[in-house]
VMD Tcl script that draws the C-alpha trace (Angstrom):
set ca {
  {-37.48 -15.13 8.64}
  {-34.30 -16.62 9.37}
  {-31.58 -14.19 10.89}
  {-29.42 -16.85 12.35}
  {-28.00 -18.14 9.23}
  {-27.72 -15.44 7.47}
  {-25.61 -13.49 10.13}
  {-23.50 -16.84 10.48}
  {-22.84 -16.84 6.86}
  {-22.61 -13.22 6.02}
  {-20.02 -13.56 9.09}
  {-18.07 -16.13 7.58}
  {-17.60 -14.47 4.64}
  {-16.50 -11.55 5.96}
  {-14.24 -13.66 7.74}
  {-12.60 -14.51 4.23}
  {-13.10 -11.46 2.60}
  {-10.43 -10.18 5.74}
  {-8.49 -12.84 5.93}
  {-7.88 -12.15 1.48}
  {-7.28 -8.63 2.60}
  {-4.23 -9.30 5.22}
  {-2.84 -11.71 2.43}
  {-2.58 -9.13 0.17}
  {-0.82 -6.92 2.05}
  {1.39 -9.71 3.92}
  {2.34 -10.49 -0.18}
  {2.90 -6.80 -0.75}
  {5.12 -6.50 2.42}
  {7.35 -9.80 1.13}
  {7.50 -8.85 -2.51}
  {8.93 -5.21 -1.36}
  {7.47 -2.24 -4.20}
  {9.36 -3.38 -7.17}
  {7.25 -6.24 -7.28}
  {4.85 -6.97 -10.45}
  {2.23 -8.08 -8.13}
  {2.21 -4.39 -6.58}
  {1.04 -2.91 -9.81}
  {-1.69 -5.75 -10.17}
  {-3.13 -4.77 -6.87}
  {-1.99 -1.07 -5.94}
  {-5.98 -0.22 -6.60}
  {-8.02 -3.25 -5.73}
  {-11.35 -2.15 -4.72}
  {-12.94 -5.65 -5.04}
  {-10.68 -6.60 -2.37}
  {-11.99 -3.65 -0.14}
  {-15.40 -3.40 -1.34}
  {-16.33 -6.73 -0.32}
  {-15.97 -6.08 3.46}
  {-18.01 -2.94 3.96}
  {-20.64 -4.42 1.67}
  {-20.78 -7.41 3.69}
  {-21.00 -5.74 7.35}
  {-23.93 -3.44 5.81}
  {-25.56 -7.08 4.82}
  {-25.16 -7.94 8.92}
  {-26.47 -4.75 9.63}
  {-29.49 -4.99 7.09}
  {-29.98 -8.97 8.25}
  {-31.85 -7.80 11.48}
  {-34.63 -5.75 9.82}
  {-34.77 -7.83 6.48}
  {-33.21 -10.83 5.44}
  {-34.11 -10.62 1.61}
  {-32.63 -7.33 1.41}
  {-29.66 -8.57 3.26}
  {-29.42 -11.70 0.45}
  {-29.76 -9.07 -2.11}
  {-26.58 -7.72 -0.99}
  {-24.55 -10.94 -0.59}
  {-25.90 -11.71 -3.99}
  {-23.96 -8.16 -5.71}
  {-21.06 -8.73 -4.29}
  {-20.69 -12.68 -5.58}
  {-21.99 -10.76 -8.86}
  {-19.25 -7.88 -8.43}
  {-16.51 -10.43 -7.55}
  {-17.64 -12.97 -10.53}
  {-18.49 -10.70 -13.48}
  {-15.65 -7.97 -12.89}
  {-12.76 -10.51 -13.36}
  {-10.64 -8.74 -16.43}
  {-6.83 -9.95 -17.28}
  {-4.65 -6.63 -16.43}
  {-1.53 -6.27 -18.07}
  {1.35 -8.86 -17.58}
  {-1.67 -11.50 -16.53}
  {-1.92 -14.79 -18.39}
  {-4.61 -14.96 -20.37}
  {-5.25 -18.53 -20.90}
}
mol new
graphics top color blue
foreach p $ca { graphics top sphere $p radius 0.5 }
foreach p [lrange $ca 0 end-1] q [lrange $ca 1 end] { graphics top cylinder $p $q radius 0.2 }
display resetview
């Protein structure tokens, strides 16, 4: 099948998902630990989650693509279903 593109794409979001990650903790360094945004993120596992999930899909590209898809296709599901308002969130 077609390793090439899925490695380049698999890559590039990994890219993001680390790129999100340093964010996150450049905000957290800025905002200091008072900070309401600390207590919205203090245990974000979609934000980790994401980045083992996809170098396992790299890994898993080379011996089979579909599984590989499979995998990019949870974690869009993980990050797109598990989106609840926490506290202090506006829920409009």
């Amino acid at each position: 099948m077609a390793v090439g593109p899925t490695l380049i794409y698999t890559l590039i979001l990994l890219f993001c998902a680390v790129a999100y990650a340093i964010l996150q903790r450049s905000l957290l360094h800025v905002n200091g630990v008072d900070a309401p945004f600390l207590s919205a993120v203090e245990t974000d596992i979609r934000g980790l989650l994401p980045i083992a999930l996809y170098v396992v899909a790299m890994c898993t590209a080379f011996i089979s693509t579909i599984v590989s898809d499979v995998i990019l296709i949870t974690v869009a599901g993980l990050l797109s279903f598990s989106r609840r308002p926490g506290p202090g969130t506006d829920r409009t």
